[in-house]
Backbone and ligand atoms as CSV (ligand in chain L), in Angstrom:
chain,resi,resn,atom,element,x,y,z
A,1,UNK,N,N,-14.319,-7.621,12.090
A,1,UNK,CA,C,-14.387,-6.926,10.784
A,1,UNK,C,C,-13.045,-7.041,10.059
A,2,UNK,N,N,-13.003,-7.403,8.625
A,2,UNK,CA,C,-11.737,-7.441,7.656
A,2,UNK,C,C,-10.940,-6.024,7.831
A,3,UNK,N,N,-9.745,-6.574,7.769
A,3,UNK,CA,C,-8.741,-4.842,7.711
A,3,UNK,C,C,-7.907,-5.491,6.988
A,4,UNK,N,N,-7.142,-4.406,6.208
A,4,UNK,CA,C,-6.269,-4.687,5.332
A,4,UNK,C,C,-5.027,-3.369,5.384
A,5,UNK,N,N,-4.255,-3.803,4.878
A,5,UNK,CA,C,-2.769,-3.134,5.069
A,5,UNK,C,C,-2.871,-2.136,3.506
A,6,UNK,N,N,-2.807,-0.610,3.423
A,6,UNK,CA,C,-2.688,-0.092,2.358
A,6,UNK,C,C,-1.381,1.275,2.985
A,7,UNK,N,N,-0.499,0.969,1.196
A,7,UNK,CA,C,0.570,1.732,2.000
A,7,UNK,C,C,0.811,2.951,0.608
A,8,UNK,N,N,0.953,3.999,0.938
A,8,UNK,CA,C,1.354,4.820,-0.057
A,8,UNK,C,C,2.339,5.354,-0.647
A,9,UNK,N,N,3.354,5.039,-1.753
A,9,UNK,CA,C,4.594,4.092,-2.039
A,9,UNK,C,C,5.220,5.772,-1.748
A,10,UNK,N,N,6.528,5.792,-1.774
A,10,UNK,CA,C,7.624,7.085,-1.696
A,10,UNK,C,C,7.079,7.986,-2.929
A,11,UNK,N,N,6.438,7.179,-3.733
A,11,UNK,CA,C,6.173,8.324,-5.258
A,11,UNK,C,C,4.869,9.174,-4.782
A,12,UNK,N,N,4.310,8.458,-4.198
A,12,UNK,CA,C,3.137,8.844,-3.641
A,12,UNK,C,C,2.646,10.083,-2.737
A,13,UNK,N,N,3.709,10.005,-1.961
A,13,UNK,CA,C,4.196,10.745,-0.956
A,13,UNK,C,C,4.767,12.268,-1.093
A,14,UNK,N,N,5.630,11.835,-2.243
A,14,UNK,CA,C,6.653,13.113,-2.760
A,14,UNK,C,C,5.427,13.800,-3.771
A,15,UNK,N,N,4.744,13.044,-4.003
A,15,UNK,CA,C,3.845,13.728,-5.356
A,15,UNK,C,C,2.098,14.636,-4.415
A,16,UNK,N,N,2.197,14.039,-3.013
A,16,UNK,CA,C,0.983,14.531,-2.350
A,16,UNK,C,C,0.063,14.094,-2.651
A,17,UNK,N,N,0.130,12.832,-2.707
A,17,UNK,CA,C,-0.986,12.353,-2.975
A,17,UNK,C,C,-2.115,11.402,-2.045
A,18,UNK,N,N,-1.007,11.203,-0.753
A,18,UNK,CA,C,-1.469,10.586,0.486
A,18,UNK,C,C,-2.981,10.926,0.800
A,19,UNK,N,N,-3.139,12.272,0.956
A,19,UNK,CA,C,-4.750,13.259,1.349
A,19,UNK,C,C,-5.613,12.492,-0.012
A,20,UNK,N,N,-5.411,12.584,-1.012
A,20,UNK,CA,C,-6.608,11.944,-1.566
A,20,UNK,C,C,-6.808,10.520,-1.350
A,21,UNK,N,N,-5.595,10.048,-1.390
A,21,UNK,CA,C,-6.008,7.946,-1.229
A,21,UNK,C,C,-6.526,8.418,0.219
A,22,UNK,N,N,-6.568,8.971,1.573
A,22,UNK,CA,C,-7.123,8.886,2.736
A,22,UNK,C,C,-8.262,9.525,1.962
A,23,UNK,N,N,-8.597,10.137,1.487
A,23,UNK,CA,C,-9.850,10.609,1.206
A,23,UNK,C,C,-11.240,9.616,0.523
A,24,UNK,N,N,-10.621,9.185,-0.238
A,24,UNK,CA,C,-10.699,7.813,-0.739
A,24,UNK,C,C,-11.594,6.488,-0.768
A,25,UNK,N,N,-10.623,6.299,0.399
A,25,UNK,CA,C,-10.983,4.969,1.187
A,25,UNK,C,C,-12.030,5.735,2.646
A,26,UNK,N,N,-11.835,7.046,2.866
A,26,UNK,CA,C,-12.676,7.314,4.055
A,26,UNK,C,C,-14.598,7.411,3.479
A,27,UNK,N,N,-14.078,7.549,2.071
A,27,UNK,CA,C,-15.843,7.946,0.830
A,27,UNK,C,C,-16.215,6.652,1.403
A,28,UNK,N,N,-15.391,5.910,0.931
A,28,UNK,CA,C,-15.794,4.455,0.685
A,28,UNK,C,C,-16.472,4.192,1.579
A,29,UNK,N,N,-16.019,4.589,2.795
A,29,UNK,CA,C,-16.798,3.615,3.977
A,29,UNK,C,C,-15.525,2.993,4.965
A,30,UNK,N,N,-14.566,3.008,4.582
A,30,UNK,CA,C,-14.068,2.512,5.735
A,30,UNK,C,C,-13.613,3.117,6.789
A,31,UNK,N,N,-13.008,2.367,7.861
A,31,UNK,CA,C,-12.431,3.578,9.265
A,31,UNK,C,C,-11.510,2.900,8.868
A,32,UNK,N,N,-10.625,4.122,9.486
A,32,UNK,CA,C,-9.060,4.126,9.481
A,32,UNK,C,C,-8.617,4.063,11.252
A,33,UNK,N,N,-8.204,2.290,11.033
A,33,UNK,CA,C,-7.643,2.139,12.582
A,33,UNK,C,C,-5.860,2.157,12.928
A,34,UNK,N,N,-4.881,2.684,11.585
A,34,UNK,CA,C,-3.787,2.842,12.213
A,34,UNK,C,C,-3.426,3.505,10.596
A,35,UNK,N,N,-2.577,4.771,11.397
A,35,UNK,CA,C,-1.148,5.352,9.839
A,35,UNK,C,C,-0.391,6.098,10.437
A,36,UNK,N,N,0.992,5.533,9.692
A,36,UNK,CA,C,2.090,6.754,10.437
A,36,UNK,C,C,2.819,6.977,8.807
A,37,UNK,N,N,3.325,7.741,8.711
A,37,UNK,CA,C,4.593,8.358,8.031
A,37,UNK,C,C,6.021,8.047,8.884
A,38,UNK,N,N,6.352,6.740,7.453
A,38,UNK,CA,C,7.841,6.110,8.531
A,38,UNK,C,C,8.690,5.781,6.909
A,39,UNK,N,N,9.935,5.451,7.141
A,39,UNK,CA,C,10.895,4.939,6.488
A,39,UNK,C,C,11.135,3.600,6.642
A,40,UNK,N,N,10.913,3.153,5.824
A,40,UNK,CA,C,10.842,1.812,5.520
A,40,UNK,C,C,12.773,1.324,5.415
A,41,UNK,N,N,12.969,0.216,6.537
A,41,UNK,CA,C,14.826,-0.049,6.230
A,41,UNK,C,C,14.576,-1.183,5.635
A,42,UNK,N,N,15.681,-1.752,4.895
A,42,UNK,CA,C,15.949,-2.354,4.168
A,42,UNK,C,C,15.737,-3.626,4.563
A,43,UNK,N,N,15.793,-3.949,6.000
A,43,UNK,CA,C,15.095,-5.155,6.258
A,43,UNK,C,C,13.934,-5.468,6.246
A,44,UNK,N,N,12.906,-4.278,6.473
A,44,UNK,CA,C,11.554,-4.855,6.633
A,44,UNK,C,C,11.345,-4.748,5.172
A,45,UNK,N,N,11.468,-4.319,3.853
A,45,UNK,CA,C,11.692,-4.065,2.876
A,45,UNK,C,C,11.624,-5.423,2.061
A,46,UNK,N,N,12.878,-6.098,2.317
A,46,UNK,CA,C,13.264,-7.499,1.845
A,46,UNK,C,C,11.953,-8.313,2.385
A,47,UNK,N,N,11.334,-8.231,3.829
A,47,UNK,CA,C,10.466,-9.278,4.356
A,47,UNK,C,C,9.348,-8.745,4.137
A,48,UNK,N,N,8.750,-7.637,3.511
A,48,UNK,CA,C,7.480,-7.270,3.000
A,48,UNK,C,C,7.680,-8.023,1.450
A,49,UNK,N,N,8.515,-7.963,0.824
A,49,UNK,CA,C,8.720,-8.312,-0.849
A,49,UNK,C,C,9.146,-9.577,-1.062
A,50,UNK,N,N,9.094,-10.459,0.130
A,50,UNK,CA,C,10.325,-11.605,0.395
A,50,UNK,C,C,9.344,-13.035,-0.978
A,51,UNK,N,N,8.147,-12.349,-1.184
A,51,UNK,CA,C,7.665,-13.684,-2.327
A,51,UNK,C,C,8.437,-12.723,-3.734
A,52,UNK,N,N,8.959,-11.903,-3.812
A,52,UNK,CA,C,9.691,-11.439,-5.272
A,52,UNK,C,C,11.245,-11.790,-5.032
A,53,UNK,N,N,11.343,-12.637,-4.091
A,53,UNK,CA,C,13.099,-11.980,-4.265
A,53,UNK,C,C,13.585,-12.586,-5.490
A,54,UNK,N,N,13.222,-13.583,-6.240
A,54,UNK,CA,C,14.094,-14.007,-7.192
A,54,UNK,C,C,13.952,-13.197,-8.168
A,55,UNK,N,N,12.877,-12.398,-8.233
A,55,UNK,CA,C,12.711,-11.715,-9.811
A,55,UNK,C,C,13.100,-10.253,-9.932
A,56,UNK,N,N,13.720,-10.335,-10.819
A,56,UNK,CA,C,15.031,-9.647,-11.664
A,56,UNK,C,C,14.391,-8.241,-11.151
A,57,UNK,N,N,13.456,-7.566,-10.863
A,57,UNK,CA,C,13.415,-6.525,-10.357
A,57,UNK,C,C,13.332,-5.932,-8.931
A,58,UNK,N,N,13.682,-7.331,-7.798
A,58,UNK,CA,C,13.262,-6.947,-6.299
A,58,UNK,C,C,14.586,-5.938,-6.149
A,59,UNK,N,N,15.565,-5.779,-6.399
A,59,UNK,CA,C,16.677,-4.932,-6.184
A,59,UNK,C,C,15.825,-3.500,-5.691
A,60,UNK,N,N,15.657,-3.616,-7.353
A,60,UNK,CA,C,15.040,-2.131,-7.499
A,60,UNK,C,C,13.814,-1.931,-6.665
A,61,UNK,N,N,12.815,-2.601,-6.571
A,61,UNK,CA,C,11.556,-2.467,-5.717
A,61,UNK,C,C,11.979,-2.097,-4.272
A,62,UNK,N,N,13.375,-3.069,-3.455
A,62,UNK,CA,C,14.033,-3.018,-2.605
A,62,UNK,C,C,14.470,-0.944,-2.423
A,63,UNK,N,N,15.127,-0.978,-3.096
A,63,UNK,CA,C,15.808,0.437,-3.212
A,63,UNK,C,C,14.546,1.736,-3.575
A,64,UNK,N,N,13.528,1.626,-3.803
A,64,UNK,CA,C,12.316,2.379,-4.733
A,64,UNK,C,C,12.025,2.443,-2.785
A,65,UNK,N,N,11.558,1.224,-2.353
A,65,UNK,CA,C,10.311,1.540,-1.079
A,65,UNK,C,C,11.653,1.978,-0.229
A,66,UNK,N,N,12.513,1.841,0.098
A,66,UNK,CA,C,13.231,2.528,1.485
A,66,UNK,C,C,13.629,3.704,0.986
A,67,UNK,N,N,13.936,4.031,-0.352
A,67,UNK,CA,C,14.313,5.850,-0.537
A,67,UNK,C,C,13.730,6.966,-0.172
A,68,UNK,N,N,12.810,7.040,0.147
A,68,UNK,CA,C,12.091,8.329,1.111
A,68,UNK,C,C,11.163,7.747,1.731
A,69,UNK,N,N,9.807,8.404,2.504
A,69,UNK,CA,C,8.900,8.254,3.344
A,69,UNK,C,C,7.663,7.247,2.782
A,70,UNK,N,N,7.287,6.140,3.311
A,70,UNK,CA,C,6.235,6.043,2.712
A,70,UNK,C,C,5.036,6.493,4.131
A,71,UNK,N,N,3.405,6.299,3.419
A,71,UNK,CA,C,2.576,6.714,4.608
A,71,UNK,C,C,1.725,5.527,4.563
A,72,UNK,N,N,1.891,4.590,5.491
A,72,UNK,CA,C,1.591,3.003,5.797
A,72,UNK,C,C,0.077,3.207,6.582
A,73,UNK,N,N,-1.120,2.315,5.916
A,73,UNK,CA,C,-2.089,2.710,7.086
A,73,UNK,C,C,-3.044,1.411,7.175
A,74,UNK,N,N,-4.046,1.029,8.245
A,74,UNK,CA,C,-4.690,-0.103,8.020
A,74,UNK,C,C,-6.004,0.421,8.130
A,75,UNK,N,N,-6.870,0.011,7.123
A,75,UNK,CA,C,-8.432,0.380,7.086
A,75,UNK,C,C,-8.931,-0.738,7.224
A,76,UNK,N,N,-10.167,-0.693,8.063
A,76,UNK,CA,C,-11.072,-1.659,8.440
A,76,UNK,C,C,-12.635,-1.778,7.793
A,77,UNK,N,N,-12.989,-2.644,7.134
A,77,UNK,CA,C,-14.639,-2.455,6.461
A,77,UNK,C,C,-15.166,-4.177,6.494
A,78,UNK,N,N,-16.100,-4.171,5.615
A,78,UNK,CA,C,-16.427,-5.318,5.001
A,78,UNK,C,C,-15.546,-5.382,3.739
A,79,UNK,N,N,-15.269,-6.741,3.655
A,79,UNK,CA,C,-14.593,-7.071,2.243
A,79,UNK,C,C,-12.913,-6.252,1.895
A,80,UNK,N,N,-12.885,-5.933,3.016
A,80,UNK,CA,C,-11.606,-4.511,3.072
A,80,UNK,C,C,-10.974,-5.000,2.093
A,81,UNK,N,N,-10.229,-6.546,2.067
A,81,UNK,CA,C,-8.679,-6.957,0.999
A,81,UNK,C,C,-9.247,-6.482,-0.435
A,82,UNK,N,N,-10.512,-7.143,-0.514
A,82,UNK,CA,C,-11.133,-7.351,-2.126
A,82,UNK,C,C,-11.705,-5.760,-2.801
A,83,UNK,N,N,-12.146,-5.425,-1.595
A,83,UNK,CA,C,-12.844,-3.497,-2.174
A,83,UNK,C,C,-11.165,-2.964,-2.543
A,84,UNK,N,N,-10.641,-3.191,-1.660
A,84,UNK,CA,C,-9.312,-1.761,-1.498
A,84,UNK,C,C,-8.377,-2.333,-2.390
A,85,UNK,N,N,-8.673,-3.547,-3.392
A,85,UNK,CA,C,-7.308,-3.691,-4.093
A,85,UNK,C,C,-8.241,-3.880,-5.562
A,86,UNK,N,N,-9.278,-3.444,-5.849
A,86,UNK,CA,C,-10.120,-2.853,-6.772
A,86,UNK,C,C,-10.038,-0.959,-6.979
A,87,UNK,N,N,-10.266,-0.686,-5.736
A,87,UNK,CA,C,-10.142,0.740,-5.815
A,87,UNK,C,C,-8.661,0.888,-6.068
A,88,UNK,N,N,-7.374,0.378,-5.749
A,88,UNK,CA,C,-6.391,0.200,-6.169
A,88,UNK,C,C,-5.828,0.393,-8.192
A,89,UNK,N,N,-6.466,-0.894,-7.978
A,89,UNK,CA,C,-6.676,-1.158,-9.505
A,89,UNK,C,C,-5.081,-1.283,-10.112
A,90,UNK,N,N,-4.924,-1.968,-11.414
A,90,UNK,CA,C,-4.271,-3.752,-11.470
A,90,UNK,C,C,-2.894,-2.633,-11.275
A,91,UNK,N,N,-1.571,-3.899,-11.102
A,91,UNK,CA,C,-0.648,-3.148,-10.673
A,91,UNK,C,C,0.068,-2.334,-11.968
A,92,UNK,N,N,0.205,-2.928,-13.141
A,92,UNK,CA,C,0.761,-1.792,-13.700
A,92,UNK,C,C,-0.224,0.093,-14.387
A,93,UNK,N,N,0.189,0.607,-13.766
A,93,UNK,CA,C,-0.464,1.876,-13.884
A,93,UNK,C,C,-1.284,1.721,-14.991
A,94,UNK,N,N,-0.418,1.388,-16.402
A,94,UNK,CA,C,-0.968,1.923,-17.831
A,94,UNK,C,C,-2.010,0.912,-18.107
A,95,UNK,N,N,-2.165,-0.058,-17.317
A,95,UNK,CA,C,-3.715,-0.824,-17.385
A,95,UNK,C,C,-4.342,-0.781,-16.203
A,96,UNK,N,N,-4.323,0.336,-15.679
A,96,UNK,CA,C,-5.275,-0.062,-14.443
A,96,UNK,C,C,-6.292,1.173,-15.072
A,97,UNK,N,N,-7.544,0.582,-14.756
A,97,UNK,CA,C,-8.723,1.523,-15.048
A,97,UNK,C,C,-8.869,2.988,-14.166
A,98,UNK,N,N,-9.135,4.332,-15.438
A,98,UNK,CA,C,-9.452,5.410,-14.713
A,98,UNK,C,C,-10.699,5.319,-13.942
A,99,UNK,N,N,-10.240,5.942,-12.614
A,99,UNK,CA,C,-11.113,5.770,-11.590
A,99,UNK,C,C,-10.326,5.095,-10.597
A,100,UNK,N,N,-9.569,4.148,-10.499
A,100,UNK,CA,C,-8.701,3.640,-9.712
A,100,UNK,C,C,-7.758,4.628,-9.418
A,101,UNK,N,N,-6.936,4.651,-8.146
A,101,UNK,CA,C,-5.965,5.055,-7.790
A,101,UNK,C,C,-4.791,4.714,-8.622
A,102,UNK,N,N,-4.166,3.647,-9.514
A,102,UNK,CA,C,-3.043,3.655,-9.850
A,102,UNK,C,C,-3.026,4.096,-11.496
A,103,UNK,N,N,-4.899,3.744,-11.539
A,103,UNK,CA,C,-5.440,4.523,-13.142
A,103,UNK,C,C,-5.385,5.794,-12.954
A,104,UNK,N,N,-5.543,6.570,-12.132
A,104,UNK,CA,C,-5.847,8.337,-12.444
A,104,UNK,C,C,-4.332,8.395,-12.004
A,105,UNK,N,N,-3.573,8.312,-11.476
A,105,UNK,CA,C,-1.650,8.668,-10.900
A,105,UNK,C,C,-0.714,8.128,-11.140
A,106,UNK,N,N,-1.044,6.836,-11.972
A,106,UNK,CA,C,0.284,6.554,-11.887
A,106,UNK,C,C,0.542,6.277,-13.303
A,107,UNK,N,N,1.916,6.153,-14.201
A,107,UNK,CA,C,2.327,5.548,-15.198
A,107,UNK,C,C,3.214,4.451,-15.634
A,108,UNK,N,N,4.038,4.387,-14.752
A,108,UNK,CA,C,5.108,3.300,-14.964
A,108,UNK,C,C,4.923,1.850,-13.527
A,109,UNK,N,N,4.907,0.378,-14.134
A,109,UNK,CA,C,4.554,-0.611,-13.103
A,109,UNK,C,C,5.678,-0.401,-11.793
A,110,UNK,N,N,6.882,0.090,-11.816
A,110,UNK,CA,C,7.543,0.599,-10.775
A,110,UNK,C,C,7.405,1.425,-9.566
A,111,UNK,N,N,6.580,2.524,-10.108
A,111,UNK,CA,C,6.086,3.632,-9.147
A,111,UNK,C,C,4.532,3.701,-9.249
A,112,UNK,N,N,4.518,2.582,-8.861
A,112,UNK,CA,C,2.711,2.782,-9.268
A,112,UNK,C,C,1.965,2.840,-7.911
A,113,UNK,N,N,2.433,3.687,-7.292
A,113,UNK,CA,C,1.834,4.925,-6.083
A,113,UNK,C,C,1.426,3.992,-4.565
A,114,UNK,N,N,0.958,3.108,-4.641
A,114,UNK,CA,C,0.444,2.375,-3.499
A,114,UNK,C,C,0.333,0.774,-3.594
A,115,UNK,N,N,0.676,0.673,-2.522
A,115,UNK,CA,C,0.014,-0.839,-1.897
A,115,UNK,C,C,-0.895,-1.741,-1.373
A,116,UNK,N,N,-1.366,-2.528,-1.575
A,116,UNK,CA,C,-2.341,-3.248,-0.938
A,116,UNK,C,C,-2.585,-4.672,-0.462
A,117,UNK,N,N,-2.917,-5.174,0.414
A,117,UNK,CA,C,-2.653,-6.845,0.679
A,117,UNK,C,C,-3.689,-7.382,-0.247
A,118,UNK,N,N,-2.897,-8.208,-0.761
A,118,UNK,CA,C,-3.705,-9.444,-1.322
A,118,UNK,C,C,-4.524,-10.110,-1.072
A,119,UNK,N,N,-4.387,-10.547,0.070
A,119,UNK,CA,C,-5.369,-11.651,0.571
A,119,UNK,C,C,-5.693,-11.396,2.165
A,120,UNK,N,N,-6.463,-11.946,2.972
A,120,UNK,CA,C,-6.806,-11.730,4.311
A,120,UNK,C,C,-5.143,-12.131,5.152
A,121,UNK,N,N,-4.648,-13.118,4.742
A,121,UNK,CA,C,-3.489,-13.961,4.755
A,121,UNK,C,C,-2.365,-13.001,5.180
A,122,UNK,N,N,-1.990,-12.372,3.783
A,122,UNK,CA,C,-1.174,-10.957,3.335
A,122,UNK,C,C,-1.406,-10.078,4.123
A,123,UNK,N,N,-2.712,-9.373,4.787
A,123,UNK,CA,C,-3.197,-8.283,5.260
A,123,UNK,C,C,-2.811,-8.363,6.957
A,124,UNK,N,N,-2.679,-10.107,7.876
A,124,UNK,CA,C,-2.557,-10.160,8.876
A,124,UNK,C,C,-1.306,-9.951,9.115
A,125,UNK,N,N,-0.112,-10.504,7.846
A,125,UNK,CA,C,1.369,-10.530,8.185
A,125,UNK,C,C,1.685,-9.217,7.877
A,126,UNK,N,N,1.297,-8.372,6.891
A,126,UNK,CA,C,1.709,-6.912,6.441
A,126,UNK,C,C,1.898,-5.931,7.608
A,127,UNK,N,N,0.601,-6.370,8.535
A,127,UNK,CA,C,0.010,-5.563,9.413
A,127,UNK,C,C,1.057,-5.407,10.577
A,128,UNK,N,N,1.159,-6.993,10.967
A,128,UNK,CA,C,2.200,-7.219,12.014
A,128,UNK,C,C,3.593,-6.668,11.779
A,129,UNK,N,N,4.081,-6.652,10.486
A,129,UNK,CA,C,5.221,-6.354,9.749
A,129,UNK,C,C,5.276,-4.986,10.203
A,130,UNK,N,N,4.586,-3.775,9.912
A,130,UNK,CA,C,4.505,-2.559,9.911
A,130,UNK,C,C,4.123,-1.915,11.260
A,131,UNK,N,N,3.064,-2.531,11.938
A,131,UNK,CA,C,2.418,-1.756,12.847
A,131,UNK,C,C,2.533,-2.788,14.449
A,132,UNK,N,N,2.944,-1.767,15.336
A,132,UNK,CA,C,2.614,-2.587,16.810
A,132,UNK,C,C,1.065,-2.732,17.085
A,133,UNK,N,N,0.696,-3.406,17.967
A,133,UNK,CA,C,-0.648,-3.669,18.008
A,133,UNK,C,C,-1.374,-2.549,18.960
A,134,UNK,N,N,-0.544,-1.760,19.712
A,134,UNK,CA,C,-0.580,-0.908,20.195
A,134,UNK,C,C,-1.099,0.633,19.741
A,135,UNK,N,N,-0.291,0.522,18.503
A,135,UNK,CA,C,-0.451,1.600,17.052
A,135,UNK,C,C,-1.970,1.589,17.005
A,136,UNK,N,N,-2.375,0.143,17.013
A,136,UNK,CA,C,-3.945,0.159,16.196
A,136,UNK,C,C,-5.259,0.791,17.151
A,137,UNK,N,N,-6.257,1.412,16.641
A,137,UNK,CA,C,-7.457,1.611,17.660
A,137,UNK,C,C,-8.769,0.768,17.388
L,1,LIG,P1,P,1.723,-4.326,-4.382
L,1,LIG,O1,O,2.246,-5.592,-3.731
L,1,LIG,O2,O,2.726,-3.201,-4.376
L,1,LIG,O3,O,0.356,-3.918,-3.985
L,1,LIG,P2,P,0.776,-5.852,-6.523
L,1,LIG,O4,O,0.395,-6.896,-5.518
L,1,LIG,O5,O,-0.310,-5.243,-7.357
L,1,LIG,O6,O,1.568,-4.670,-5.886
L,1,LIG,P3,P,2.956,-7.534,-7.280
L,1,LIG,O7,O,2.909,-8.392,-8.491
L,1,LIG,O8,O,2.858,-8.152,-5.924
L,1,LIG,O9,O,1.871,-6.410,-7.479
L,1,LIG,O10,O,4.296,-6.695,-7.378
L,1,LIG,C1,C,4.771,-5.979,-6.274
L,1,LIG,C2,C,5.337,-4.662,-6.733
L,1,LIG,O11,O,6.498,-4.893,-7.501
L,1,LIG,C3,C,4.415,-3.856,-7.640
L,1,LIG,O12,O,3.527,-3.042,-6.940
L,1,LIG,C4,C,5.394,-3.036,-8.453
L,1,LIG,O13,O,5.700,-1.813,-7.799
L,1,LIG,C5,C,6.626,-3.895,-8.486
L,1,LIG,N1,N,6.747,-4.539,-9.796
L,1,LIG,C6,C,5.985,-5.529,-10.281
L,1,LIG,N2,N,6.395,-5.863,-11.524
L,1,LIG,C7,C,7.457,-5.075,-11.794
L,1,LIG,C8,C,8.339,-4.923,-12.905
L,1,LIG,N3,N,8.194,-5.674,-13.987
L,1,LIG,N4,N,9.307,-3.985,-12.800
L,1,LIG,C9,C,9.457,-3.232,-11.726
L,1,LIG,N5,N,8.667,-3.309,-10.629
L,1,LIG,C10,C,7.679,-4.214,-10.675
């Protein structure tokens, strides 16, 4: 079964908003086979973002995800990458459709509340990146 890597950014976190995205994705249908509440260092940081480094804003993206807690988790369904980065919805807040997670919370493309893998591709390295295999059930 597809799993995909969804992470709930430091804005996310500080704002309480973790309980509804788990709420969420649990409507939806999927199981939730791994989440912790961790701090993201600056290395895994750089190698989660490592396709932005040239553009003029990875600094900041860099400094945004390691400043407080994020809550990192992997859900498992059908179609997991393609459903969960719809329910997502597009990355800058002020065009992502209400009803989406980054449409109903968020406003600015910086803090736009959560993460999601792209592709099946994205979702296997994210996973490994974040979670021991041990973590997972
Ligand atoms: P994510 O990878 O976080 O799910 P995404 O795949 O929808 O987001 P990307 O284009 O991969 O979007 O950008 C990665 C992240 O970089 C975005 O989520 C956003 O927080 C940040 N970002 C993108 N564009 C900008 C920008 N112009 N200024 C500041 N931050 C940006």
């Amino acid at each position: 079964m597809e799993k995909t890597f969804i992470m709930v950014k430091p804005d996310g976190v500080q704002r309480n908003i973790v309980g509804d995205v788990v709420t969420r994705f649990e409507k939806k249908g999927f199981q939730l086979v791994g989440a912790k509440l961790m701090h993201v260092s600056e290395d895994l940081a750089k190698e989660h973002y490592k396709e932005h480094k040239e553009k003029p804003f990875f600094g900041e993206l860099v400094d945004f995800i390691t400043s407080s807690p994020v809550f990192a988790m992997v859900w498992e369904g059908e179609n997991a990458v393609t459903v969960a980065r719809k329910m997502l919805g597009k990355t800058n807040p002020a065009e992502a459709e209400v009803g989406t997670i980054r449409g109903d919370y968020g406003l600015q493309v910086a803090k736009n509340v959560v993460h999601g893998s792209d592709s099946n591709e994205s979702a296997t390295r994210e996973i490994s990146l974040f979670f021991e295999e041990s973590e997972l059930v």
